[in-house]
C-alpha positions as CSV (number, residue, x, y, z in Angstrom):
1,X,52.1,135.7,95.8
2,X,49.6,135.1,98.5
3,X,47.1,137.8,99.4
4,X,45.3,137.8,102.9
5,X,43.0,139.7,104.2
6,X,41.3,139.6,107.4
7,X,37.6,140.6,108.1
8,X,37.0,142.8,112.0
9,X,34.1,142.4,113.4
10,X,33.3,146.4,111.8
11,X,34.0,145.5,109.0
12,X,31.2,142.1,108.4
13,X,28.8,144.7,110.6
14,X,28.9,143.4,114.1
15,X,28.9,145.6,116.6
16,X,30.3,144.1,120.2
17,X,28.8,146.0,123.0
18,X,30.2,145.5,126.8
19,X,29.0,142.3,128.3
20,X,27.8,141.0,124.6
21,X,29.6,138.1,123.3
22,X,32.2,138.6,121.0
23,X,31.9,138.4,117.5
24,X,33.1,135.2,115.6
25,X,36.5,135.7,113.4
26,X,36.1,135.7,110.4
27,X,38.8,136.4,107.8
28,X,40.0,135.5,103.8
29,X,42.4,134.4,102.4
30,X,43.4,134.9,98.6
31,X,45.4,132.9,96.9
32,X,46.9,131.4,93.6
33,X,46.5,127.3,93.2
34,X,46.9,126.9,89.6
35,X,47.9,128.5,86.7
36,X,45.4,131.4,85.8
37,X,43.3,130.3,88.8
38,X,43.1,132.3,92.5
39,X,40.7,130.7,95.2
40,X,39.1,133.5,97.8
41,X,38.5,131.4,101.0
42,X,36.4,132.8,103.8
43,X,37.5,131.2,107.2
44,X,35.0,131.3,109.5
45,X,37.0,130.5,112.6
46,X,34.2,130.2,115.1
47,X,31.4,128.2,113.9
48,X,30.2,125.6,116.0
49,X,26.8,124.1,113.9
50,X,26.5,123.6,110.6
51,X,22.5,124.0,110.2
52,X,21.4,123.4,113.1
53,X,22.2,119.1,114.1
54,X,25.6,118.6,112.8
55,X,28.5,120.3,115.4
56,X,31.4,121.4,114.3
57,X,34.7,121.5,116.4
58,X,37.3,123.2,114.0
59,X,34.7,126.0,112.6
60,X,34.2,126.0,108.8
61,X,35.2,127.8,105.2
62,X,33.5,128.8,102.1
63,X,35.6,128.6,99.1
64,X,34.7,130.2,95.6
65,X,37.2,130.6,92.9
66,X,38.4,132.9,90.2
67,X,39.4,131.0,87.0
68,X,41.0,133.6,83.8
69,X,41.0,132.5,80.6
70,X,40.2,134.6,77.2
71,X,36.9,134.8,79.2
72,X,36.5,135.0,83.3
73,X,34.9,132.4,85.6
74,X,34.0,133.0,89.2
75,X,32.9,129.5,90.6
76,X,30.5,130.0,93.5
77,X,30.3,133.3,96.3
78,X,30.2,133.3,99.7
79,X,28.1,132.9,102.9
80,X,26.3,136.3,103.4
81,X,27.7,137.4,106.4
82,X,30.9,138.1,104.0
83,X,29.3,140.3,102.5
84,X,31.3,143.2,103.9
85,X,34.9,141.9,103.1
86,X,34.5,138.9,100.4
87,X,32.9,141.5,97.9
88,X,35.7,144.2,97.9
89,X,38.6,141.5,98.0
90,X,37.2,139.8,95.0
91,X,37.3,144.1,93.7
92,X,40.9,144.0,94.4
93,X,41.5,141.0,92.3
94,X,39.0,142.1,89.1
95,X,36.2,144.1,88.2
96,X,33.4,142.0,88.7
97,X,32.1,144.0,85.1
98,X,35.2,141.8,83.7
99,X,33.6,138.4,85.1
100,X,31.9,136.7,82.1
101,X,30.2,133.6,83.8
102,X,29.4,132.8,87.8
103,X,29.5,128.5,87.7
104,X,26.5,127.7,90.7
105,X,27.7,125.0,92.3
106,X,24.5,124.5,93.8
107,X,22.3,126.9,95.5
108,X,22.8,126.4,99.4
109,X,23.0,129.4,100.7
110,X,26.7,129.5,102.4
111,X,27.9,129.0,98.6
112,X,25.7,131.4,97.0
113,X,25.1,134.1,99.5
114,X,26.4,136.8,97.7
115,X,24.7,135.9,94.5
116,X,22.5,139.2,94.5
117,X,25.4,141.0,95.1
118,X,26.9,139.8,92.6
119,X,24.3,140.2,90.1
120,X,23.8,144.3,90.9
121,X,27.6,145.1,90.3
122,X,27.0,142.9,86.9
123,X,23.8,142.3,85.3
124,X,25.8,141.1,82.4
125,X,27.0,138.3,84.0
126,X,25.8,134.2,82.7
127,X,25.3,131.7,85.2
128,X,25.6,128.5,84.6
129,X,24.4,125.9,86.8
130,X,22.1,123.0,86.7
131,X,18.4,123.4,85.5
132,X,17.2,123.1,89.0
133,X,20.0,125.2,90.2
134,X,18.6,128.0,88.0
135,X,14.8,127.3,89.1
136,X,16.3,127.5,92.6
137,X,18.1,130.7,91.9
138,X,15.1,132.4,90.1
139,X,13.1,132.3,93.9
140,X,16.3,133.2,95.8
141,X,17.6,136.2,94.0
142,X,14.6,138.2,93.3
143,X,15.8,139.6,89.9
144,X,16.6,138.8,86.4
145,X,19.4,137.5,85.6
146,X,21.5,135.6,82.6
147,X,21.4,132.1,82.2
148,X,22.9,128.6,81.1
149,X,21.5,125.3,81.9
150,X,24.2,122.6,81.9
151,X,24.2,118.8,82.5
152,X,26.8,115.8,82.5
153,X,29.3,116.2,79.4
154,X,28.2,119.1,78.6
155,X,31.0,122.0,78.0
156,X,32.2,125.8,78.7
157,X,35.4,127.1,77.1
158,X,36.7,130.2,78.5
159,X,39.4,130.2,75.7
160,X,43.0,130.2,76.2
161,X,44.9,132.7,78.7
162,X,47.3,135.1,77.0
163,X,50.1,134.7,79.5
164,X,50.3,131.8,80.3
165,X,48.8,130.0,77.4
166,X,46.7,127.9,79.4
167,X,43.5,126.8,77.6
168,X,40.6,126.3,80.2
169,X,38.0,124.3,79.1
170,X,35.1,123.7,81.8
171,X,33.4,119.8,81.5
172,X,30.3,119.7,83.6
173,X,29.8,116.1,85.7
174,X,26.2,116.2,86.9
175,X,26.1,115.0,90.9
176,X,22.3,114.9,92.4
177,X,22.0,114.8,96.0
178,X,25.8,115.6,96.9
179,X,24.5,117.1,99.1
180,X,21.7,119.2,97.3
181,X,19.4,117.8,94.4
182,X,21.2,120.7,92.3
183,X,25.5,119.8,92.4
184,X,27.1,120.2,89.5
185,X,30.8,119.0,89.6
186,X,33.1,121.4,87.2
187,X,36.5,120.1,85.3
188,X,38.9,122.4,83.9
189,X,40.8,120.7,81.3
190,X,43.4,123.2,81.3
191,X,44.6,122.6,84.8
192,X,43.0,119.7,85.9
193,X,41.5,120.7,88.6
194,X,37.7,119.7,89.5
195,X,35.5,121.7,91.5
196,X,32.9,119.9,93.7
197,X,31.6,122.4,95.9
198,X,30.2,119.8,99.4
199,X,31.7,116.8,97.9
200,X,34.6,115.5,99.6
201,X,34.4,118.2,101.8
202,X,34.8,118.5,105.3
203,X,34.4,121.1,107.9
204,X,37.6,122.3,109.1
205,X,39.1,125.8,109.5
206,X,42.9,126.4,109.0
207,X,45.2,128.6,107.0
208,X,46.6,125.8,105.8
209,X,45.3,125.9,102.1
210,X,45.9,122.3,101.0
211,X,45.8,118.6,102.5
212,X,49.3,118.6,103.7
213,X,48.8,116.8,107.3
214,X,46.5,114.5,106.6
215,X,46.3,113.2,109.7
216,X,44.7,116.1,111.6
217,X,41.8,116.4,109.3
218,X,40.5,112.6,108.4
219,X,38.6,112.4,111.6
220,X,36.6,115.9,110.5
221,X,36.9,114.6,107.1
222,X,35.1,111.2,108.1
223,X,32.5,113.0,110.4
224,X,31.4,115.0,107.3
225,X,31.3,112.1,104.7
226,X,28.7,110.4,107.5
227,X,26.6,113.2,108.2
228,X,25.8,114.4,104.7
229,X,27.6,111.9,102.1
230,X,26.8,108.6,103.5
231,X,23.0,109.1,102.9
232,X,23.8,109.3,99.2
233,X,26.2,106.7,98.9
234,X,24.2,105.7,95.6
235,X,24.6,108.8,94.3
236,X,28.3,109.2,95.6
237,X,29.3,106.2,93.5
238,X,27.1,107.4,90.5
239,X,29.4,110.7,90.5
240,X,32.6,108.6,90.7
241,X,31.8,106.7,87.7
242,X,31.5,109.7,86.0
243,X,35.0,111.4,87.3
244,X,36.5,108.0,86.0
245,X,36.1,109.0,82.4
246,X,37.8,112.1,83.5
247,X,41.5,112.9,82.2
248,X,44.0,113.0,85.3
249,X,42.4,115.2,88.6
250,X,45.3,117.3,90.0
251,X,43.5,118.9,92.8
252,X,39.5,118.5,94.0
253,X,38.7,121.7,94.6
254,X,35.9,121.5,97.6
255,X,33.8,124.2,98.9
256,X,34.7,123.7,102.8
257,X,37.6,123.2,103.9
258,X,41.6,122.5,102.5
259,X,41.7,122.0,98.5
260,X,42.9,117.9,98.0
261,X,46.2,118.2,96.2
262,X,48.9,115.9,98.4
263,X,46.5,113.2,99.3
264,X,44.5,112.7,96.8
265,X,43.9,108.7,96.2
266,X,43.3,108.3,100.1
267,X,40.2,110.8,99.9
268,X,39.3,109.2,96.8
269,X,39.5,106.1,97.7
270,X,37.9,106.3,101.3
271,X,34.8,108.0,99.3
272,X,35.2,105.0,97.0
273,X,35.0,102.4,100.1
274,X,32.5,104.0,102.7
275,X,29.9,104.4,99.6
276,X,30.6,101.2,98.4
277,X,29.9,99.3,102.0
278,X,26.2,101.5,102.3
279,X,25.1,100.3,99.0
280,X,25.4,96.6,99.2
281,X,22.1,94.8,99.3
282,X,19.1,95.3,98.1
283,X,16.9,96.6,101.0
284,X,16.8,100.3,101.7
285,X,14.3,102.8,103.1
286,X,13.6,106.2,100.4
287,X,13.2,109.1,102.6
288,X,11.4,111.8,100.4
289,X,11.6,115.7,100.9
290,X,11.0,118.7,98.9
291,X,13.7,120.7,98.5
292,X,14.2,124.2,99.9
293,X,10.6,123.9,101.5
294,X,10.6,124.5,105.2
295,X,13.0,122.5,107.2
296,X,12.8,119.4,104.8
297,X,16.3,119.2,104.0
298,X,17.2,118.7,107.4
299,X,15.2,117.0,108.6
300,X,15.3,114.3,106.2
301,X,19.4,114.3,106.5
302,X,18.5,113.6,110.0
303,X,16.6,110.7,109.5
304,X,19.0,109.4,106.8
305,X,21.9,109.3,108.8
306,X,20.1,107.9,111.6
307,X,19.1,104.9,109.1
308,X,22.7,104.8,107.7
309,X,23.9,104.3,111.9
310,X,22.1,100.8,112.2
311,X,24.0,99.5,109.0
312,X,20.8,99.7,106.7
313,X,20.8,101.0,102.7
314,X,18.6,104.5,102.6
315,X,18.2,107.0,99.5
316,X,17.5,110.2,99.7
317,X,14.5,111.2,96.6
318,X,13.4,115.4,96.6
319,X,9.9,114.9,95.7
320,X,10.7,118.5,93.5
321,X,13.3,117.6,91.2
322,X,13.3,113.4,91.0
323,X,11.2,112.7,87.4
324,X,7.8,110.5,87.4
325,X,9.9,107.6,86.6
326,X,12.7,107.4,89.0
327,X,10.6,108.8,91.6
328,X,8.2,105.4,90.8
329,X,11.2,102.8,91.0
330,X,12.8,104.6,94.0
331,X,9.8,104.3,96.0
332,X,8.4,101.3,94.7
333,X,11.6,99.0,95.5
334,X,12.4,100.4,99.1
335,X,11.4,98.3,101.7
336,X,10.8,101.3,103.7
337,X,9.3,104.8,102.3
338,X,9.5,108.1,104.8
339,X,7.5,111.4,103.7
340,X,7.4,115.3,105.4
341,X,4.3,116.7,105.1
342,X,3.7,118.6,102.0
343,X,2.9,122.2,101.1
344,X,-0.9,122.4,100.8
345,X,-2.0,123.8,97.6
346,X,1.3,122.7,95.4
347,X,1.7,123.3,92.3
348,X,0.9,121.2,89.5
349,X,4.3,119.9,89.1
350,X,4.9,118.7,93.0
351,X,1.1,117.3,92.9
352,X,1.6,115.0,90.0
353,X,4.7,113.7,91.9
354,X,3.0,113.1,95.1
355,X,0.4,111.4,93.0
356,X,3.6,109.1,91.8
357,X,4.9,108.7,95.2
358,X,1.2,107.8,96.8
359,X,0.5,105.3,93.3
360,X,4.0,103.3,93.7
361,X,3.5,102.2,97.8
362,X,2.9,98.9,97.9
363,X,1.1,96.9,101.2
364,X,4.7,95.1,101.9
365,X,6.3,98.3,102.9
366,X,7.2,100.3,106.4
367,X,6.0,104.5,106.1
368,X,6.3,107.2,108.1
369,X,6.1,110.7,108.2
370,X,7.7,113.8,109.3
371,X,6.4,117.5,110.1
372,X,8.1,119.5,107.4
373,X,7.5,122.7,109.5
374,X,7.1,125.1,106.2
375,X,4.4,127.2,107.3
376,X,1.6,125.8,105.0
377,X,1.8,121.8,105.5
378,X,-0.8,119.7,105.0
379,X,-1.4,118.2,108.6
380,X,0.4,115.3,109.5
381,X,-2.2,113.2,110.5
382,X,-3.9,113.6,107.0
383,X,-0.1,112.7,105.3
384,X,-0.1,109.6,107.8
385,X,-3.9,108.3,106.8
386,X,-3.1,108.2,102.8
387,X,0.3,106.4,103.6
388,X,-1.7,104.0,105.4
389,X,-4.1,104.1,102.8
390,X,-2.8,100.7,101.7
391,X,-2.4,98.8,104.5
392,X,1.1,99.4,104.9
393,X,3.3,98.9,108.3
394,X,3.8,101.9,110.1
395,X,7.9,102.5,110.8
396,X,7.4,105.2,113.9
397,X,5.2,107.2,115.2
398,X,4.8,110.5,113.2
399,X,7.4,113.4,113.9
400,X,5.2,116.5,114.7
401,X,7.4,119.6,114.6
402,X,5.7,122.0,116.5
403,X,8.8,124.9,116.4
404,X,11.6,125.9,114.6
405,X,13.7,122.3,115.0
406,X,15.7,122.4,117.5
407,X,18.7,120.4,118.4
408,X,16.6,117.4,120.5
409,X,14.6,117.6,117.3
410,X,17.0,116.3,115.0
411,X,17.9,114.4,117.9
412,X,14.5,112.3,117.8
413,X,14.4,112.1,113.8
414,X,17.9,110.4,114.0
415,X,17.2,108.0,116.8
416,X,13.6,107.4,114.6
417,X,16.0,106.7,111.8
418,X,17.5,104.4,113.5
419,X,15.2,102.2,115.1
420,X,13.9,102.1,111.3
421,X,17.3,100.9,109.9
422,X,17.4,98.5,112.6
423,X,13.8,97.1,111.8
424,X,14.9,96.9,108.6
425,X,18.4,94.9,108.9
426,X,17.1,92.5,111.9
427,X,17.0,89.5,109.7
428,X,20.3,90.1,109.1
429,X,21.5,90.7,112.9
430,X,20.0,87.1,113.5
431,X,21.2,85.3,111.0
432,X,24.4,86.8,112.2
433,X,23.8,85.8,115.5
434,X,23.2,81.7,114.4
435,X,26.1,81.7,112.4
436,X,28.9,82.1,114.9
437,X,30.5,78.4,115.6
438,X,28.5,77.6,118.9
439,X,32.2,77.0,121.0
440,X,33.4,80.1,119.5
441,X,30.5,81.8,121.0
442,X,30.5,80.4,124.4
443,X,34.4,80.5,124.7
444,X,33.8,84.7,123.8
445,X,30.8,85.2,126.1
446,X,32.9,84.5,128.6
447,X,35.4,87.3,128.4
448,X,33.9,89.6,131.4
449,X,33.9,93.6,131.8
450,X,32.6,95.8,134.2
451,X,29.0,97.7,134.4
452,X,29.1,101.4,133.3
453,X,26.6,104.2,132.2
454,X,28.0,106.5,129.7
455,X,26.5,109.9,130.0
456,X,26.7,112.8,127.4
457,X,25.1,116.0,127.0
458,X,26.1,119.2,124.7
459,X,24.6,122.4,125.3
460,X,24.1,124.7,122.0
461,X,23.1,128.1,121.9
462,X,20.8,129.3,118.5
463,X,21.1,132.4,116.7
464,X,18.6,133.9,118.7
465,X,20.2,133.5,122.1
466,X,18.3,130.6,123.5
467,X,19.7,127.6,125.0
468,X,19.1,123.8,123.8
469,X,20.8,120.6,124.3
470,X,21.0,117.2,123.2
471,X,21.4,114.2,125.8
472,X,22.2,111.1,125.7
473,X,23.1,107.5,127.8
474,X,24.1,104.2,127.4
475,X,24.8,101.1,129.7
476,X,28.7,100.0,128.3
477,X,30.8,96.9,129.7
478,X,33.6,97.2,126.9
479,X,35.4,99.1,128.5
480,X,39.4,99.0,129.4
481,X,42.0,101.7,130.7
482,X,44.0,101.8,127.6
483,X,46.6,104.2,128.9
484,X,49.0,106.1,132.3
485,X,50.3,109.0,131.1
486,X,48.1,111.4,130.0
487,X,45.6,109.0,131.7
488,X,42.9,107.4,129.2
489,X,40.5,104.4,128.5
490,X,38.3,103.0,125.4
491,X,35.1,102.3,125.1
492,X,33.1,100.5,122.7
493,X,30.3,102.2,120.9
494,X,28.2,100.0,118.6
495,X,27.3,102.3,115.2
496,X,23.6,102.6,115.9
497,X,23.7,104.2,119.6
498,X,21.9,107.4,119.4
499,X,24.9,108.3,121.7
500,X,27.9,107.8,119.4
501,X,26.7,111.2,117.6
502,X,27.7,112.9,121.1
503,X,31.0,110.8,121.3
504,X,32.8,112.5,118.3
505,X,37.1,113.5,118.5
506,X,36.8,116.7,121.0
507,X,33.5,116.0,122.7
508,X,32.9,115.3,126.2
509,X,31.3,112.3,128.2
510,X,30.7,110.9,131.7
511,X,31.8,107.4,132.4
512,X,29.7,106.1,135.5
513,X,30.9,103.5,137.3
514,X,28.3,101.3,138.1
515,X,28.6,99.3,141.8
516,X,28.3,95.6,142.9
517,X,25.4,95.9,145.8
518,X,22.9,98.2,143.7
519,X,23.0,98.7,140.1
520,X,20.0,96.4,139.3
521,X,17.5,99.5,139.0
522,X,20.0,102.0,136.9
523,X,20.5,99.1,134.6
524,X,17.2,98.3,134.1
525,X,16.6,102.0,133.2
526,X,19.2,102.3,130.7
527,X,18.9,99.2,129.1
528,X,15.1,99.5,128.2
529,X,14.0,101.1,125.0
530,X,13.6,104.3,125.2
531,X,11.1,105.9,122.0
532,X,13.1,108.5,120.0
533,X,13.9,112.0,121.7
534,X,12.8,110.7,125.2
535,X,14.7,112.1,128.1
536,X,16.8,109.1,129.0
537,X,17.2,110.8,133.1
538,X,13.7,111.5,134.1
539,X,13.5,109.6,137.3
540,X,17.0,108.7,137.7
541,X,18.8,110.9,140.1
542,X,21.7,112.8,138.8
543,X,24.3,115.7,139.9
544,X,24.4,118.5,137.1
545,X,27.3,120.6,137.1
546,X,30.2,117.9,138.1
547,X,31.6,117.5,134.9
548,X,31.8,118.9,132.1
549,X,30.8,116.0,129.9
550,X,27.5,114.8,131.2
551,X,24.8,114.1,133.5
552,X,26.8,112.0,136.8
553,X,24.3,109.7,138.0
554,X,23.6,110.0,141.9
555,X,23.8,106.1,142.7
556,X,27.4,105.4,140.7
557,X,30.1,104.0,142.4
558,X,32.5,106.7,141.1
559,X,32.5,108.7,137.7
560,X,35.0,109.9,135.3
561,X,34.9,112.8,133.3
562,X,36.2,112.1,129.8
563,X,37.5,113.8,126.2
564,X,37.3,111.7,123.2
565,X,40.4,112.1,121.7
566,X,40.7,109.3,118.7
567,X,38.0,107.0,117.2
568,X,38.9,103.6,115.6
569,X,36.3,102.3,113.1
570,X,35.6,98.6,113.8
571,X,33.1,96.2,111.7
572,X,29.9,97.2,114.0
573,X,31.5,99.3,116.8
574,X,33.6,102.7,117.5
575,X,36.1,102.3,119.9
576,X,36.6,105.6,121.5
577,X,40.0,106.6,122.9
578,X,39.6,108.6,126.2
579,X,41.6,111.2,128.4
580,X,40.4,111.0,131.4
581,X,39.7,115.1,132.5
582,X,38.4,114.3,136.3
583,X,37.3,111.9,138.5
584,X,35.6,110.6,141.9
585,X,34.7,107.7,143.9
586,X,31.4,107.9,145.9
587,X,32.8,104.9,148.5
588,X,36.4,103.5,148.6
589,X,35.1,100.1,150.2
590,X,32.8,99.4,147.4
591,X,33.4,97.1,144.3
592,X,32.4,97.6,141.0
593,X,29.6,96.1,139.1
594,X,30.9,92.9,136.9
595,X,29.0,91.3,133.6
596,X,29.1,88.0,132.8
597,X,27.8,86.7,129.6
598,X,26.7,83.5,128.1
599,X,27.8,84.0,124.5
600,X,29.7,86.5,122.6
601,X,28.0,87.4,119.7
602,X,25.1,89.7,121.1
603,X,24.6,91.9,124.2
């Protein structure tokens, strides 16, 4: 029998005075998925970032479950502003005295938010986690507490249920940097259900508690695969090998969004696919962080993805947790190494590893740094001077964080990221480029399209009340009206534009047409390179406030306001389907820009 229960704004302590805006919804839902096993879901309805440079459209959930054998297992909490509604449901369904072990997932804090909590109502209580998971835990919770360290085949029997005679025995599958250097992955042998916590994830709020449609979630499901998965596809791949020794999975239970029950070999194998395409060759860049130090882990997902974007390999090593050896290979084979800035005064432990990290550069290598912004950093330009220490190539420019990041700051780390990644596959793009039959080339180049800037901007207002954007333009000629009724037309958006992030299914953009008697200086402007996080408009004259999606540039021939509404995944390029919202033309009489090319195979 389902059990729902929805949280007021009262009740999760947020008060909504006259003119304020009102609160987000948030609500639970409680509900049986196995035998012996009940999942607490908090939907939270209204959440439109998930830290601070990845933007949701369909909000979010944090799932934890209850799993009831001789002993009790609760398998993760909640996200802390639960705490007024997750803790008394999860009253109503036992007495958290009556909970023998809490499994940690990992230790970000929308899974283990109500940790603490947790702890006061039971100080009896084991939890059982990774080792790093429990030196995480140790700084977050403030308090003694029970523990067991667990790692990759080891095991937790819970004993078999009276009732239903249901034995549940836990295996623990050890998964490093999905998303946090701390995952554990959980199998239940009884049910065969495996708990995964971000893995296979995505970010998608609905009462539907299982994949049934699963048409309406793969694009969300895709989205979050690229922003925190595909940096680790290494790792990805390491933790499938080890669910393949795994007796059937029923269900992969995930800690955001619906449970994969109905569907399961398409998520599987997409997982499977995606990783399997970012880890081929050889040449990657190791961005290095220290975990749950300042903005590090952010940061450096930033950066990742932005690598990932231009088709280049990139790993993901915390300087923290990574051991002497691993850390030396890691950083020694990349052909591109990116450190934050440090903590000054680390421990002896961190120290001996940046001491690994500094021995194993080698003069062959691109480096950079980034402003970890953790309130005691040793300053960037002392980071920069050992990197260079050896003579190596510098990638970009160092990131100097000078306030809490912002979204144009993640902004600039991506687009870094991705003039690194394309630094580091431009062999490959020109060998590409000779290897097209020369009359195939010619005979393409000569398939003509119009001139068009594509224009985005998304406002995004913090916890604090202040207001930030992210921008973004383009020159396009792919483009076609694709269809009447609702009106619509695609676009093609190579992978590594820094605007494709701000072109997902839901987001708004500005199509400007460019005209036949003066576009030479607005091409020009968009076509050159523009450093990362540079304001792609200054000098270009624009009208704010004519649609919704974008910047319209002053000089177009016409503009049309546009809603992505489906992406297609091609070999190099998105193509973005298009409804057409609004639209204007600046002078009837004109024409429109046309491009002509020489050959087909580059811009």
């Amino acid at each position: 029998m389902a059990d729902t229960a929805t949280a007021s704004p009262s009740a999760t302590g947020t008060a909504t005075s006259p003119g304020a805006a009102p609160a987000p919804r948030l609500s639970l839902q409680c509900e049986a998925i196995a035998a012996d096993t009940t999942t607490i879901r908090s939907l939270d309805w209204d959440r439109s970032r998930f830290d601070i440079e990845f933007g949701l459209r369909n909000g979010t959930t944090y799932n934890s479950f209850l799993v009831r054998g001789e002993r009790t297992a609760l398998i993760d909490t909640s996200h802390l502003k639960f705490e007024g509604t997750w803790l008394p449901l999860l009253e109503a369904q036992i007495d958290p005295q009556a909970i023998d072990y809490l499994i940690v997932s990992h230790t970000e804090p929308d899974h283990s938010g109500l940790i603490g909590h947790l702890i006061e109502r039971n100080p009896e209580i084991t939890i059982v986690a990774s080792k790093v998971a429990i030196q995480f835990l140790e700084n977050q919770v403030h308090r003694p507490f029970k523990s067991q360290a667990v790692k990759s085949g080891e095991e937790l029997d819970l004993g078999t249920n009276p009732e239903s005679g249901v034995q549940h025995r836990f295996e623990f599958l050890s998964a490093p940097n999905l998303h946090w250097p701390d995952t554990i992955f959980s199998f239940d042998h009884g049910t065969g259900i495996l708990y995964t916590c971000d893995a296979f994830g995505l970010h998608y709020c609905s009462d539907d508690l299982f994949d049934g449609d699963p048409g309406a979630i793969a694009p969300d499901f895709r989205f979050y695969y690229d922003c925190l998965m595909g940096p680790n596809a290494r790792s990805v791949l390491q933790a499938m090998k080890r669910m393949d020794a795994l007796p059937e999975i029923t269900t992969v239970a995930v800690g955001h969004g619906p449970l994969l029950r109905h569907h399961l070999g398409l998520w599987l194998g997409d997982y499977r696919e995606w990783s399997a395409g970012r880890s081929k060759g050889e040449a990657y860049a190791a961005v290095c962080y220290v975990s749950q130090y300042g903005f590090c882990d952010r940061l450096s997902q930033a950066i990742a993805r932005g690598i990932g974007k231009a088709g280049a390999q990139v790993q993901l090593v915390d300087l923290r947790a990574t051991d002497a050896q691993e850390l030396s290979a890691l950083v020694g084979e990349a052909s591109a190494v990116v450190v934050p800035t440090w903590p000054a005064g680390t421990d002896a432990e961190l120290q001996t590893s940046i001491g690994t990290l500094l021995a194993a550069l080698n003069p062959k290598q691109w480096v950079a740094c980034y402003d970890a912004f953790g309130g005691n950093d040793e300053p960037i330009d002392t980071v920069a001077s050992q990197l260079r220490s050896l003579g190596q190539k510098s990638a970009f420019e160092p990131l100097r964080i000078r306030q809490v990041p912002q979204v144009a700051d993640y902004q600039r780390c991506e687009e870094a990221g991705t003039d690194l990644g394309q630094l580091l596959t431009r062999e490959k793009t020109i060998a590409a480029m000779k290897a097209l039959d020369g009359d195939l080339d010619k005979a393409l180049g000569r398939v003509s399209g119009g001139l068009y800037v594509v224009t985005a901007r998304q406002e995004d207002t913090g916890a604090e009340g202040s207001a930030a954007a992210r921008s973004s333009a383009m020159v396009a000629s792919w483009v076609a009206q694709a269809s009447f009724d609702p009106p619509g037309l695609t676009v093609a958006v190579a992978k590594d534009r820094a605007i494709e992030a701000l072109m997902q299914v839901g987001d708004r953009f500005v199509l400007n047409v460019l005209r036949e008697d003066n576009h030479q200086q607005l091409l020009r402007h968009f076509l050159k390179r523009f450093p990362p996080g540079a304001d792609r408009f200054a000098g270009v004259n624009t009208l704010e406030g004519v649609a919704a999606g974008g910047p319209v540039l002053g000089d177009a021939l016409a503009y049309l306001g546009c809603r992505v509404a489906q992406r297609l995944e091609g070999p190099d390029h998105w193509i973005i389907y298009a409804e057409v919202e609004q639209g204007n033309v600046a002078d009837t009489e004109a024409s429109t820009a046309v491009h002509h090319r020489k050959v087909g195979n580059h811009y």
